[in-house]
LUMTOR-349857 format. One line per 5 residues: their letters; for each residue x, y negated, z of N, C-alpha, C, O. Coordinates in nm, 4 decimals, always signed. Each point is the difference from the previous one (the first is absolute). Layout:
<nodes>
a) X Y Z X Y Z X Y Z X Y Z | ... $
</nodes>
This chain:
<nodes>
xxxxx) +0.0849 +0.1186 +0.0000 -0.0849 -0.1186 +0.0000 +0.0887 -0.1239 +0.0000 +0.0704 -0.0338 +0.0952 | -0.0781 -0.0153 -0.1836 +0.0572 -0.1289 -0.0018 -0.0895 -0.1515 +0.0694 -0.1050 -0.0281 -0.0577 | +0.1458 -0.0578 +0.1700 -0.0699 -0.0616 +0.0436 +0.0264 -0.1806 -0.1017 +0.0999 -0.0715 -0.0078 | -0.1958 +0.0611 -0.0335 +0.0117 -0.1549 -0.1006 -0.0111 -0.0864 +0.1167 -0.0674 +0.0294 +0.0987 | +0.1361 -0.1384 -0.1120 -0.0381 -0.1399 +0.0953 -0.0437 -0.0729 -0.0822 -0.0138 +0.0099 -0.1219 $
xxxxx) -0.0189 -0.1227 +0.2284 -0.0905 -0.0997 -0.1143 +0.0479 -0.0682 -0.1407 -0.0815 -0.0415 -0.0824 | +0.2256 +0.0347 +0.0639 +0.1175 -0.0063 -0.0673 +0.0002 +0.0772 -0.1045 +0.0415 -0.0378 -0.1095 | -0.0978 +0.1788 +0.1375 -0.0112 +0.0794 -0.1585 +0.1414 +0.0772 +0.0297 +0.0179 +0.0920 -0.0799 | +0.0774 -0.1066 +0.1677 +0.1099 +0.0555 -0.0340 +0.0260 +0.1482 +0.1205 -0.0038 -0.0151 +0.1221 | +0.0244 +0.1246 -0.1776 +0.0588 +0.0909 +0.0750 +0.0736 +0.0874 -0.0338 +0.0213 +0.0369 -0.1155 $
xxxxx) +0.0409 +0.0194 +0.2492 +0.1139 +0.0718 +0.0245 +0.0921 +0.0244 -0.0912 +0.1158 -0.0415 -0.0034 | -0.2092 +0.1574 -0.1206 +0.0255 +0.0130 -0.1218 +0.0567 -0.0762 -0.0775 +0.0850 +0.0347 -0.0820 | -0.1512 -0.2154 +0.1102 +0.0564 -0.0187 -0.1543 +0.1556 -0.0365 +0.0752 +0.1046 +0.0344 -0.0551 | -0.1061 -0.1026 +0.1773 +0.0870 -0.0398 +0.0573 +0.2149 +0.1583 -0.0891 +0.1011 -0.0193 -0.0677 | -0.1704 +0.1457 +0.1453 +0.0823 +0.1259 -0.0112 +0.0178 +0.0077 -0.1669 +0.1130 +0.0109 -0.0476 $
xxxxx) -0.2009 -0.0155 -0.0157 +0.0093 +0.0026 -0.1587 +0.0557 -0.1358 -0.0484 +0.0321 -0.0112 -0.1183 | -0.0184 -0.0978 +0.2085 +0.0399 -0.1247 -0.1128 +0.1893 +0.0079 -0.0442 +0.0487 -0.1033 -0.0459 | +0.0138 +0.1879 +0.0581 +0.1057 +0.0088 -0.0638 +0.1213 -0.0870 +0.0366 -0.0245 -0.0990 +0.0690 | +0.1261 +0.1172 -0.0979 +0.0744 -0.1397 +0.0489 -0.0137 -0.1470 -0.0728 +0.1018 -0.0617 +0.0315 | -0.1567 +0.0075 -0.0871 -0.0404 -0.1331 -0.0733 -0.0928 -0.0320 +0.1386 +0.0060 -0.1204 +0.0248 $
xxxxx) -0.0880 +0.1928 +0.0699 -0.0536 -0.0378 +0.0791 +0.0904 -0.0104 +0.1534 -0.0211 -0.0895 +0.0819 | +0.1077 +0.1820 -0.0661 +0.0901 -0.0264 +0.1067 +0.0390 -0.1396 +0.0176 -0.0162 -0.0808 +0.0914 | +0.0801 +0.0758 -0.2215 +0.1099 -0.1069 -0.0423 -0.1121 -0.1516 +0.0318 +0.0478 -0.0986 +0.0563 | -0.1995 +0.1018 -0.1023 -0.0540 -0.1123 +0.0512 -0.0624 -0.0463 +0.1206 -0.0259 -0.1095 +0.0499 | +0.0050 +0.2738 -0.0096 -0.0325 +0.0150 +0.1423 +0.1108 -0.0679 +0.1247 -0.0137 -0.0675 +0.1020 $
xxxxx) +0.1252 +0.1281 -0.1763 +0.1590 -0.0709 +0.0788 -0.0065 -0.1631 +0.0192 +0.0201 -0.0614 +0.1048 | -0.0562 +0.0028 -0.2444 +0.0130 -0.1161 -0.0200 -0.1228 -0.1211 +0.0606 +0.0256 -0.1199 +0.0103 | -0.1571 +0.1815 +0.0245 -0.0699 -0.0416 +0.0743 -0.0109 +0.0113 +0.1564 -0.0526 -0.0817 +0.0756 | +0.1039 +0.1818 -0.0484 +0.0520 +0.0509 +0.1575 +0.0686 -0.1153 +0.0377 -0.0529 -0.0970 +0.0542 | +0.2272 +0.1128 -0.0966 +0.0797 -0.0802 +0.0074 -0.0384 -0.1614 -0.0144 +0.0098 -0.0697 +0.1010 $
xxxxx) -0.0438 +0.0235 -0.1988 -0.0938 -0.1587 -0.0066 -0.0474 -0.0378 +0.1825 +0.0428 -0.0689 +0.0926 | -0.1560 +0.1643 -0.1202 -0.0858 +0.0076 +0.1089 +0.0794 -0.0118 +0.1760 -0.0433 -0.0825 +0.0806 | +0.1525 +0.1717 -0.0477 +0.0754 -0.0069 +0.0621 +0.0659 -0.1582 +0.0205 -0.0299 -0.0828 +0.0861 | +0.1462 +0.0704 -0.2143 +0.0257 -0.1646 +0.0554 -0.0789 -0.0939 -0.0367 +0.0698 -0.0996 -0.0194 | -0.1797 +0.0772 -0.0010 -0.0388 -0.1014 -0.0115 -0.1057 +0.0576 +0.1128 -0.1065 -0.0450 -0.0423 $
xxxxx) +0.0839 +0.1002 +0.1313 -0.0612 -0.0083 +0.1292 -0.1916 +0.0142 -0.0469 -0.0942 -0.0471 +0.0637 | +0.0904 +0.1106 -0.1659 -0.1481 +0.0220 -0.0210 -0.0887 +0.1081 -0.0646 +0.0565 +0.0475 -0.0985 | -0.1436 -0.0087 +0.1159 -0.0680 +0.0860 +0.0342 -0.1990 -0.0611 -0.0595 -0.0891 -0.0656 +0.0541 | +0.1065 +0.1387 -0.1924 -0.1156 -0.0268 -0.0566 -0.1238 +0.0447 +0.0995 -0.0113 +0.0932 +0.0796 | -0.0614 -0.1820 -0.1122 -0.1525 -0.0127 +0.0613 -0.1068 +0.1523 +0.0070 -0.0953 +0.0344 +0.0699 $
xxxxx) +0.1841 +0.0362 -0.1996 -0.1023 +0.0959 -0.0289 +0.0610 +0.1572 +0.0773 -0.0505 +0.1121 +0.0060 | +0.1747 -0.1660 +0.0432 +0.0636 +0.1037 +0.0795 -0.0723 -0.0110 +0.1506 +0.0152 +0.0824 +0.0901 | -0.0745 -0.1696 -0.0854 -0.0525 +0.0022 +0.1215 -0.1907 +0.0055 +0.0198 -0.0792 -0.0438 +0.0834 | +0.0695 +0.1183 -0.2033 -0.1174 +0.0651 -0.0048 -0.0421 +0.1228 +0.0222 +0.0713 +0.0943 -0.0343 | -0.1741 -0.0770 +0.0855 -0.0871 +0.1904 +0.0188 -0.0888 +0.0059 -0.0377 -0.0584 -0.1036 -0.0316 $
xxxxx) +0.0003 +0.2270 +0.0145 -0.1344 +0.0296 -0.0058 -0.0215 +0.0963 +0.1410 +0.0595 +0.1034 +0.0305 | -0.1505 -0.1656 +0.0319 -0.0516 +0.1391 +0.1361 -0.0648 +0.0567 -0.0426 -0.0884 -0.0512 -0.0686 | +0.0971 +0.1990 +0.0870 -0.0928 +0.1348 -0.0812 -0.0070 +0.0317 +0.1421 +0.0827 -0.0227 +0.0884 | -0.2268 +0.0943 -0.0812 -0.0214 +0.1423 +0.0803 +0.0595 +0.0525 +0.0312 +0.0994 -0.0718 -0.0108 | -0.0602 +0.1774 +0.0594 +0.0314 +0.1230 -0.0035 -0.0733 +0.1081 +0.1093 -0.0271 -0.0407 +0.1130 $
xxxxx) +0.0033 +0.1497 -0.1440 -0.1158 +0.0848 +0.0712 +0.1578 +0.1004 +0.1396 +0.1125 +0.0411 -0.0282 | -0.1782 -0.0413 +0.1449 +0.0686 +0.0626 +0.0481 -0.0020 +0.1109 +0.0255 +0.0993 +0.0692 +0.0227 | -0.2635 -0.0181 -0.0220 -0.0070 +0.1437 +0.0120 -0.1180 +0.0457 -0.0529 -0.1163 -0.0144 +0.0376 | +0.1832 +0.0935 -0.1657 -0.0836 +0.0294 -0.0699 -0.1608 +0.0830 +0.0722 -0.1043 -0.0266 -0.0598 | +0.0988 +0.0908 +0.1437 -0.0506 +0.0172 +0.0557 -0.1659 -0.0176 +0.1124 -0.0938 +0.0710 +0.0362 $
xxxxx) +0.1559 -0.2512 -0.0153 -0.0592 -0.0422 +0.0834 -0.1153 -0.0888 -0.1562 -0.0208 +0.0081 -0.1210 | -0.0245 -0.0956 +0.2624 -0.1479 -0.0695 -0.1067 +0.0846 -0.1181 -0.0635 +0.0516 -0.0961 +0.0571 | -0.0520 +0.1364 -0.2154 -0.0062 -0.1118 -0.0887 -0.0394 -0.1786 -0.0135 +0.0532 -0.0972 -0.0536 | -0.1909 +0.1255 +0.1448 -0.0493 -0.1099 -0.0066 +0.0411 -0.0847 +0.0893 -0.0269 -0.1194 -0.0130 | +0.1264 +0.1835 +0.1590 +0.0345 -0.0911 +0.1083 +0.0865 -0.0665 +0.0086 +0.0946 +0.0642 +0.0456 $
xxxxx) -0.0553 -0.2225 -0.0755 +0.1024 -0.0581 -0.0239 +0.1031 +0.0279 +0.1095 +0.1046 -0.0613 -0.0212 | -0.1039 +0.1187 +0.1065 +0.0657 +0.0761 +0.0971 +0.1432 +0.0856 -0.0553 +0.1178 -0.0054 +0.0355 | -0.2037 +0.0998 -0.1580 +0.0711 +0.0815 -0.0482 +0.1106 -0.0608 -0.0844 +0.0865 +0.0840 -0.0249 | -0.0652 -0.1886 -0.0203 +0.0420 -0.0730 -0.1239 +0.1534 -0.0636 +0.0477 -0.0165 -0.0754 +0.0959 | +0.1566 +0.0856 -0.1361 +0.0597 -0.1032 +0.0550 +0.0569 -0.0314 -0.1316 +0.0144 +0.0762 -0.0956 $
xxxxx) +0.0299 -0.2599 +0.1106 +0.0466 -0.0790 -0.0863 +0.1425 +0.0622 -0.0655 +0.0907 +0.0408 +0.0725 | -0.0851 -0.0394 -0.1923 +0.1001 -0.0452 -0.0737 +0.0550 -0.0826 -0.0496 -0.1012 -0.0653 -0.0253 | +0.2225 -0.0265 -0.0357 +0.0611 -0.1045 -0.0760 +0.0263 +0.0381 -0.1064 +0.1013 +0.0687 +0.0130 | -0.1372 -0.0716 -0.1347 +0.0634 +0.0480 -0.1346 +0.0731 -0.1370 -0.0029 -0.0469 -0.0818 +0.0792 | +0.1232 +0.0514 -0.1335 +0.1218 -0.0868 -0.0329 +0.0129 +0.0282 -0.1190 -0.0514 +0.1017 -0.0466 $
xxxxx) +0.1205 -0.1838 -0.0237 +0.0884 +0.0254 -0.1455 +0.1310 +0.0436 +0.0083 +0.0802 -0.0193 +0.0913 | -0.0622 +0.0950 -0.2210 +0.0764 +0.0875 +0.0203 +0.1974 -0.0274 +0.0086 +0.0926 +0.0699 +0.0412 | -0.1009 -0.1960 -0.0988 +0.1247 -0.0941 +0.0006 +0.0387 -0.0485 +0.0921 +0.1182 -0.0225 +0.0258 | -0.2407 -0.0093 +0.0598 +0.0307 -0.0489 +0.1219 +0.0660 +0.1167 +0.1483 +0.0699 +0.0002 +0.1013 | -0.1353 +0.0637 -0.1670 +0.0196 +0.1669 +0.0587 +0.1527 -0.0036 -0.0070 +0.0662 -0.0084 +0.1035 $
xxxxx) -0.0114 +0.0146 -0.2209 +0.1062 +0.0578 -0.0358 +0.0930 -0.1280 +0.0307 +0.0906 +0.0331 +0.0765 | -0.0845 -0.1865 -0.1173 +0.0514 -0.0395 +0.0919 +0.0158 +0.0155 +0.1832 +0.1038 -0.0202 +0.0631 | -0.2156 +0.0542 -0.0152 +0.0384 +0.0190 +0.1351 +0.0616 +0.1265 +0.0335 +0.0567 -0.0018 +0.1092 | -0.0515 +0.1202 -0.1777 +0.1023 +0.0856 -0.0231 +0.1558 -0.0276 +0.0215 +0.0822 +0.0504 +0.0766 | -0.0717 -0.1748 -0.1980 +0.1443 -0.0681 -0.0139 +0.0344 -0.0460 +0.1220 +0.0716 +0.0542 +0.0842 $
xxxxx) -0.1214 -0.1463 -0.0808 +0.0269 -0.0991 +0.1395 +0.0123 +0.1499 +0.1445 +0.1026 +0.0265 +0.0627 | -0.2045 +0.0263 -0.0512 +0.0697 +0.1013 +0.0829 +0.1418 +0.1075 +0.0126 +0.0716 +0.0412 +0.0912 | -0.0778 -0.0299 -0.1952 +0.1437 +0.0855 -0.0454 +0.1510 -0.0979 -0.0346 +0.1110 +0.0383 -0.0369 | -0.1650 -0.1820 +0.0680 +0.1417 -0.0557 -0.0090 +0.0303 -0.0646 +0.1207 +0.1168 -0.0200 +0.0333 | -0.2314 -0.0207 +0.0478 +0.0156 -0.0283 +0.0942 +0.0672 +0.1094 +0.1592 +0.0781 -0.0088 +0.0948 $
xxxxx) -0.1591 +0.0875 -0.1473 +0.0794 +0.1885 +0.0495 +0.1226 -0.0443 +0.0868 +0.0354 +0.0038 +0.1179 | -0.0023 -0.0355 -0.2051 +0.1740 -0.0003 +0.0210 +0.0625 -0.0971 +0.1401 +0.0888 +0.0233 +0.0820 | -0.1942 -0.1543 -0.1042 +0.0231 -0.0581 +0.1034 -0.0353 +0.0160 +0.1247 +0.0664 -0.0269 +0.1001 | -0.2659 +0.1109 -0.1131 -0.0642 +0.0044 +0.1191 +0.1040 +0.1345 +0.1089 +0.0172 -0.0195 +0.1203 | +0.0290 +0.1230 -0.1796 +0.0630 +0.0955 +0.0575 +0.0763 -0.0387 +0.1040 -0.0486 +0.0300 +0.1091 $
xxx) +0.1410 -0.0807 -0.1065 +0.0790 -0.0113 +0.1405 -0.0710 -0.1464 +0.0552 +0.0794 -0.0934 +0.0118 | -0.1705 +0.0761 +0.0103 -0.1035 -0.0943 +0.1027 -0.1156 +0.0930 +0.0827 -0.0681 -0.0356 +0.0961 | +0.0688 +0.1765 -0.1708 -0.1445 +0.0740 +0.0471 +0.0478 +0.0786 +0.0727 -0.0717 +0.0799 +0.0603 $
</nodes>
């Protein structure tokens, strides 16, 4: 199952875009980094449902807890930023 955000973009195309997409992915990361900003649309969700037990009653908002779908760039930048930062948080924790 591939999950779409409101963006239209997932996982997929992200894993299939080849290196012509690394290479711009790099180049918007990096931008983004020194110049200290962080598009508007990275800081968007969608809250979905989600059922907790299949089991129980459907109809009781009880049963239901929130999700964040996010976009998927934004995803994967916060990936980055975690895995480079790594390095520093380690000998503080």
């Amino acid at each position: 199952m591939h999950i779409c955000r409101y963006d239209g973009i997932t996982g997929e195309h992200i894993v299939l875009g080849g290196n012509d997409l690394v290479v711009h992915m790099c180049l918007l990361f990096n931008s983004m980094l020194r110049h200290s900003f962080v598009p508007s649309d990275f800081r968007f969700g969608l809250i979905k449902p989600v059922l907790e037990d299949k089991h129980g009653d459907i109809k009781s908002t009880d049963m239901y807890r929130p999700i964040t779908v996010t976009p998927v760039i934004s995803k994967l930048f916060e990936l980055m930023i975690d895995l480079v930062t790594v390095v520093w948080r380690l000998p503080h924790e």
